[in-house]
C-alpha positions as CSV (number, residue, x, y, z in Angstrom):
1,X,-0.5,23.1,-11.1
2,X,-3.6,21.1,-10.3
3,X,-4.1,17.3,-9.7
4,X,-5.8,15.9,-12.7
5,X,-7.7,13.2,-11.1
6,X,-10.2,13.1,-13.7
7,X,-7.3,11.9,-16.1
8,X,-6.4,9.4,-13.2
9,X,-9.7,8.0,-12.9
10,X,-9.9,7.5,-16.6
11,X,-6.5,5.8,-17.2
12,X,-7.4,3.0,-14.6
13,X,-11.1,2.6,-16.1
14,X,-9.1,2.1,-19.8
15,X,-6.9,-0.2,-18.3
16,X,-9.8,-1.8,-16.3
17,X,-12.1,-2.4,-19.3
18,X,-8.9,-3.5,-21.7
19,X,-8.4,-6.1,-19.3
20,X,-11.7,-7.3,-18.9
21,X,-12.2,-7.4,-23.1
22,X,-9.1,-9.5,-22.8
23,X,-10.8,-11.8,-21.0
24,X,-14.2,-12.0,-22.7
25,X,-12.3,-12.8,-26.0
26,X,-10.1,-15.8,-24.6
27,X,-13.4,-17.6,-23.6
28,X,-15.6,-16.3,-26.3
29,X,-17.9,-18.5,-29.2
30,X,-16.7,-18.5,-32.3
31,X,-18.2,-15.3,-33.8
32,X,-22.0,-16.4,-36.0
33,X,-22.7,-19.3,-32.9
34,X,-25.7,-18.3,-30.9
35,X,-25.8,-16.7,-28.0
36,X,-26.6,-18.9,-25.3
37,X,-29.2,-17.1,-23.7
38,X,-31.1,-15.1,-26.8
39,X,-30.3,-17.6,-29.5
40,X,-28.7,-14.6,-31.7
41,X,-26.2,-15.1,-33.5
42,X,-22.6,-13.7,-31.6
43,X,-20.8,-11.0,-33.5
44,X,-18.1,-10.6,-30.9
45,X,-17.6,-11.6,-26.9
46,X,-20.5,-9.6,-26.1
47,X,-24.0,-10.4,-27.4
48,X,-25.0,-7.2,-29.0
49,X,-29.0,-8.1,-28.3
50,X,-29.4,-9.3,-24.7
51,X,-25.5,-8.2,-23.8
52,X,-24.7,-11.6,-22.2
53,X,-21.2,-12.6,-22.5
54,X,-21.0,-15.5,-25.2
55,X,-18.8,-18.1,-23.5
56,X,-18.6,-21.5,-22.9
57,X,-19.3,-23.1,-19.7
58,X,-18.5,-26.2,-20.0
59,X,-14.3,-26.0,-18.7
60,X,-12.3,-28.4,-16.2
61,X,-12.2,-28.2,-13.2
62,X,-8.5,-26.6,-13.3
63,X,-9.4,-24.1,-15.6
64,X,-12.2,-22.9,-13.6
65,X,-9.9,-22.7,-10.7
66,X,-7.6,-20.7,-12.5
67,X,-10.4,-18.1,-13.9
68,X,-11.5,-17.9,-10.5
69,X,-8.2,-16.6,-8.9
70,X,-7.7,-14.5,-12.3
71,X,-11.1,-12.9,-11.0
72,X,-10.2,-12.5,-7.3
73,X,-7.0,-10.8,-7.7
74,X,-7.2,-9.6,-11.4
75,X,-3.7,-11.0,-12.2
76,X,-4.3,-11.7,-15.3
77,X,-1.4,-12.3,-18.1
78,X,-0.6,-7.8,-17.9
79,X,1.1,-9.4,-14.7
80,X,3.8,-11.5,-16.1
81,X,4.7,-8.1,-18.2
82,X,4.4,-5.5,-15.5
83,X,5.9,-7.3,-12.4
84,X,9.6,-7.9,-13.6
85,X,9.9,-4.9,-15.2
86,X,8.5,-3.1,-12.2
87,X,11.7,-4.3,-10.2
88,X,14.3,-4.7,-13.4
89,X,13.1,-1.5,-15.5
90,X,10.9,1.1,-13.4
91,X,11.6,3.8,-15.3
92,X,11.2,2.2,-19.0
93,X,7.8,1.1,-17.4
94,X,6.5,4.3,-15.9
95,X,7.6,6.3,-18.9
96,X,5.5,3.9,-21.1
97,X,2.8,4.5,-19.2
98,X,2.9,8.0,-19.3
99,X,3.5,7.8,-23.2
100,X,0.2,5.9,-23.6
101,X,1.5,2.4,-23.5
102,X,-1.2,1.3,-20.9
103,X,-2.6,-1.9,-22.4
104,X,-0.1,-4.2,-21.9
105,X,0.3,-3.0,-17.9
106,X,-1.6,-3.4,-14.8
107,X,-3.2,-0.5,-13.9
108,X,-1.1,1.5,-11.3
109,X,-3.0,1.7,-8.8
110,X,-4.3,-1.3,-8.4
111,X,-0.3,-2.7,-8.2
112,X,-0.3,-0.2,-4.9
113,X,-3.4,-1.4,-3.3
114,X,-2.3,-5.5,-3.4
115,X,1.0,-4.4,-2.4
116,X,-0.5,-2.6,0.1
117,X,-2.5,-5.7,1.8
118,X,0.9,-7.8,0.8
119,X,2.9,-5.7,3.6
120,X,0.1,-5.7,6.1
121,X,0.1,-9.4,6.0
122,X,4.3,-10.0,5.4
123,X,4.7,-7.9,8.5
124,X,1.7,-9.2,10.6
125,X,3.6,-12.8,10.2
126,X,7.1,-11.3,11.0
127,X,5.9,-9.7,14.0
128,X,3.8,-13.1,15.1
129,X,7.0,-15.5,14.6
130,X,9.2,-13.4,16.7
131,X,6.4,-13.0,19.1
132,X,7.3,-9.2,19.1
133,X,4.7,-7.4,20.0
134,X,6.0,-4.1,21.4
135,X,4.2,-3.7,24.2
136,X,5.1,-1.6,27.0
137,X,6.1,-3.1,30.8
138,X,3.2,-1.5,32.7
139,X,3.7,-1.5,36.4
140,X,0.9,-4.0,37.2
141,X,3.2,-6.6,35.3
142,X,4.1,-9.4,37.8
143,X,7.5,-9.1,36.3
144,X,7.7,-5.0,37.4
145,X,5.8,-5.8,40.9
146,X,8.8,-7.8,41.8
147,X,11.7,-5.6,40.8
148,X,9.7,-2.9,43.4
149,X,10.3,-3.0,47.2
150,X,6.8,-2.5,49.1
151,X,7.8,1.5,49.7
152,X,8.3,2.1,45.7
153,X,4.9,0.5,45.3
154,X,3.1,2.6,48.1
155,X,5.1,5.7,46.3
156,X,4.2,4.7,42.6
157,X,0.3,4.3,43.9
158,X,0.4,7.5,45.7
159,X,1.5,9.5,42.6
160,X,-0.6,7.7,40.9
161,X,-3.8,8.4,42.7
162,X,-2.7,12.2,42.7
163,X,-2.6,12.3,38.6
164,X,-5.6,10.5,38.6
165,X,-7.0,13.5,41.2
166,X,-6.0,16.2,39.1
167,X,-8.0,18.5,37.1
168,X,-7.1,20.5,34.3
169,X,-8.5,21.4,30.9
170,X,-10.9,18.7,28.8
171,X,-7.9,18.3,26.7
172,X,-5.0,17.7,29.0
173,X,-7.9,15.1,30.9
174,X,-8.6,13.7,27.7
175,X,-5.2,12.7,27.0
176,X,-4.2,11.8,30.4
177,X,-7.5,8.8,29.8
178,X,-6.8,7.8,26.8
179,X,-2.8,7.3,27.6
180,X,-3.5,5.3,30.6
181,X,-6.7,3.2,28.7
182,X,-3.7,2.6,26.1
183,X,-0.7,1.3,28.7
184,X,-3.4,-0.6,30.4
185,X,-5.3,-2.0,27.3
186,X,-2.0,-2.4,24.8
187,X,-3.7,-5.0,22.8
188,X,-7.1,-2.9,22.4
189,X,-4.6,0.3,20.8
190,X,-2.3,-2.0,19.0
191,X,-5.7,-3.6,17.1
192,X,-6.7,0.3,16.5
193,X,-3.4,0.8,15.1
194,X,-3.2,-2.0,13.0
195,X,-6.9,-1.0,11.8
196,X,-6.0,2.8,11.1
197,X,-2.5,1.9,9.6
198,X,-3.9,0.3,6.3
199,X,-5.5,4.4,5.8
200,X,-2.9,6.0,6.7
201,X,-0.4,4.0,4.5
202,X,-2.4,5.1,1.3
203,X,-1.9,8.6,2.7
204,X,1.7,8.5,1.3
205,X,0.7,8.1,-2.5
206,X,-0.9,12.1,-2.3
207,X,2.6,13.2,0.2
208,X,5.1,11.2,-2.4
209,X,3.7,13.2,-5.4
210,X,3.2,16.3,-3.8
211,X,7.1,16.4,-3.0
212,X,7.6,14.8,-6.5
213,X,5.9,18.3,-7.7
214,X,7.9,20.3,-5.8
215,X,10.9,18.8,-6.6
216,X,10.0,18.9,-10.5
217,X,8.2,22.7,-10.3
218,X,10.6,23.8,-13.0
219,X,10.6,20.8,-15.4
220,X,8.5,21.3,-18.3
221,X,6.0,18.8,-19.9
222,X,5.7,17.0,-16.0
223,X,2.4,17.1,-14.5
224,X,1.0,16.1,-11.4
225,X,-0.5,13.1,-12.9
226,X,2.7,12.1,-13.9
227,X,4.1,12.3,-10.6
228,X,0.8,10.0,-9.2
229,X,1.8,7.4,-11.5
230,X,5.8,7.6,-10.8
231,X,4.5,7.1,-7.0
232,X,2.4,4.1,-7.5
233,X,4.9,2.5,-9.3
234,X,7.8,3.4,-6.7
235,X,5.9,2.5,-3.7
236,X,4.8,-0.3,-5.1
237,X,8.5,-2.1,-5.6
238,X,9.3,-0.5,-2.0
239,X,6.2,-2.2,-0.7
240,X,7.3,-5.6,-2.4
241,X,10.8,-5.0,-0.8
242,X,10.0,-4.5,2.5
243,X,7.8,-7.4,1.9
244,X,10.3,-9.8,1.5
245,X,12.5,-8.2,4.4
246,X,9.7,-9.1,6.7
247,X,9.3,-12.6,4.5
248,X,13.3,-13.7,5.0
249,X,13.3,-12.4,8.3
250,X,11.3,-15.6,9.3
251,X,14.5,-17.5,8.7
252,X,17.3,-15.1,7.8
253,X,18.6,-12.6,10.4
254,X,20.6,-10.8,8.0
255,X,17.2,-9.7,5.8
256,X,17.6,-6.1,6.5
257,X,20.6,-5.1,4.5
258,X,17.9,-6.2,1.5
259,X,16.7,-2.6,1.9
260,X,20.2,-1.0,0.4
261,X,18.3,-1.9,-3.1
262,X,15.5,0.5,-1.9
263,X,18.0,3.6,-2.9
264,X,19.5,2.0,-5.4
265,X,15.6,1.2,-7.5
266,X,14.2,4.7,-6.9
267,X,17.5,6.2,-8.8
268,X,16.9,4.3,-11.8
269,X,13.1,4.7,-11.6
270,X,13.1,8.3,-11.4
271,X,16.2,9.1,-13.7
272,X,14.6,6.2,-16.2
273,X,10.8,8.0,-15.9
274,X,11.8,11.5,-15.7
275,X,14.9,11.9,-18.2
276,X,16.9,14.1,-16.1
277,X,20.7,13.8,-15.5
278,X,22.6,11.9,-12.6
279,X,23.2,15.1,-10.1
280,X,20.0,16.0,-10.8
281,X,18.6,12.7,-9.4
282,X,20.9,12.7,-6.5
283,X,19.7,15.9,-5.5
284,X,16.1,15.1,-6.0
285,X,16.2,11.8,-4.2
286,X,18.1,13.1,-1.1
287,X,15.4,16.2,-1.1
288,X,12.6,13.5,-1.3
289,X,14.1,11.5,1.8
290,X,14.2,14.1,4.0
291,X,10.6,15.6,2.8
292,X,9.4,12.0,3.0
293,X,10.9,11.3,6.6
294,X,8.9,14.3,8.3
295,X,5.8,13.6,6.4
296,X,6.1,10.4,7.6
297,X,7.0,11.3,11.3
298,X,3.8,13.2,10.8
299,X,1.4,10.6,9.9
300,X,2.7,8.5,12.3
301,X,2.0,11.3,15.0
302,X,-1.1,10.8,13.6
303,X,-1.7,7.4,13.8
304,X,-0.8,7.4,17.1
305,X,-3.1,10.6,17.8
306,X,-6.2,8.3,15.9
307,X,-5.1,5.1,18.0
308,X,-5.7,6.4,21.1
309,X,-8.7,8.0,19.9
310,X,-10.4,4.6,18.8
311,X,-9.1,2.2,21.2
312,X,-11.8,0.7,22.9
């Protein structure tokens, strides 16, 4: 079974240009009123001589605002449809999709990708209010240095100097460097970190429908494509939910046990999406948890891996 990205692509440029036509005709001329820049007469939003779009310029101030933001974030009315039933009916939404119903929706992916930047900057504020920035007590910290007797620091230097002194292969030197450049440059790694973990994040929409199509190998009718599209959509709403975990955890200790909804979504998404009965599900979700734990224990390796790499 092979991805059809083509099919992908083309979805999301439908959806892309239905949006934008949307648009055109809320500020169009009345069709027959000249085009602004030619002087032909409009037939539709478009001039169909010098392709201009025929609008009119002349809007408040608020309005202008408000097309401005529209084109920033693309947010346009499709949002007010998509979003609630992306958290109240995931599966009635992806299996709409899937069935052709695209207009009225936001395109998928671009759901993921704002998401995506949404968690980044949720858990960026999280982890500045609590000023937790887990790093690592080195032992040139004044608050080590006086915890150790003047022996256990002439002992800790001497063992140091003999790693340092060491020689082995370029690899095992390699990551002896680049482990102590980390410990002694934590803010350096953490930056490389936060700059590689955006990547890496997107990584999971290719691992979550790969184990979607093992999972559903013997289903007929289900494609890979459909398995893209169930992803977006359900790490979408678990982006959103960790989201405002790291949001009420600014005020509210007790934000965490939000996350029991996380289960409790991606059973009625996938059962709503993929038709299938309730053991089925079960089964399929606990397989996908543990498939989606060590793929993610991998790219964090990774990460980790590419950190210390970069850091500079």
């Amino acid at each position: 079974m092979a991805i059809d990205m083509p099919d992908l692509e083309a979805a999301t440029a439908a959806d892309t240009v239905a949006g934008e036509i949307a648009r055109a005709r809320a500020h169009a001329l009345a069709v027959g009123t000249p085009c602004p820049n030619c002087a032909t007469r409009l037939a539709g939003p478009w001039c169909y001589n010098c392709g201009q779009k025929g609008e009119k310029y002349d809007r408040s101030i608020w309005r202008l605002i408000g097309e401005a933001l529209e084109g920033l974030t693309h947010l346009d009315g499709r949002f007010w449809t998509t979003g609630p039933r992306l958290i109240l009916r995931p599966g009635k939404l992806t299996h709409d999709y899937l069935n052709g119903h695209r207009a009225a929706q936001l395109p998928p992916f671009r759901i993921f990708l704002i998401v995506l930047l949404v968690v980044f900057f949720a858990g960026g504020m999280n982890v500045q209010s609590t000023d937790n920035q887990f790093k690592i007590a080195t032992l040139n910290d004044p608050a080590v240095q006086a915890k150790l007797s003047a022996r256990q620091r002439a002992d800790i230097a001497a063992m140091t100097a003999t790693l340092k002194s060491r020689t082995g292969s370029r690899q095992s030197v390699w990551w002896r460097d680049r482990v102590l450049f980390a410990m002694q440059h934590q803010d350096a790694f953490y930056v490389a970190l936060e700059t590689w973990g955006h990547r890496f994040a997107i990584l999971m929409l290719p691992v979550a429908a790969v184990l979607l199509t093992l999972l559903f190998a013997f289903k007929r009718g289900v494609f890979v494509f459909d398995h893209l599209i169930f992803s977006m959509h359900s790490l979408s709403f678990q982006g959103l939910l960790l989201s405002a975990v790291f949001l009420a955890g600014l005020g509210f200790s007790g934000a965490g046990w939000l996350l029991l909804l996380s289960p409790i979504h991606l059973f009625a998404h996938m059962r709503g999406a993929y038709r299938i009965s309730i053991l089925g599900t079960l089964i399929r979700m606990t397989l996908l948890f543990v498939g989606s734990c060590i793929a993610v224990g991998f790219l964090l390796a990774g990460l980790a891996v590419v950190g210390l790499a970069t850091a500079h």
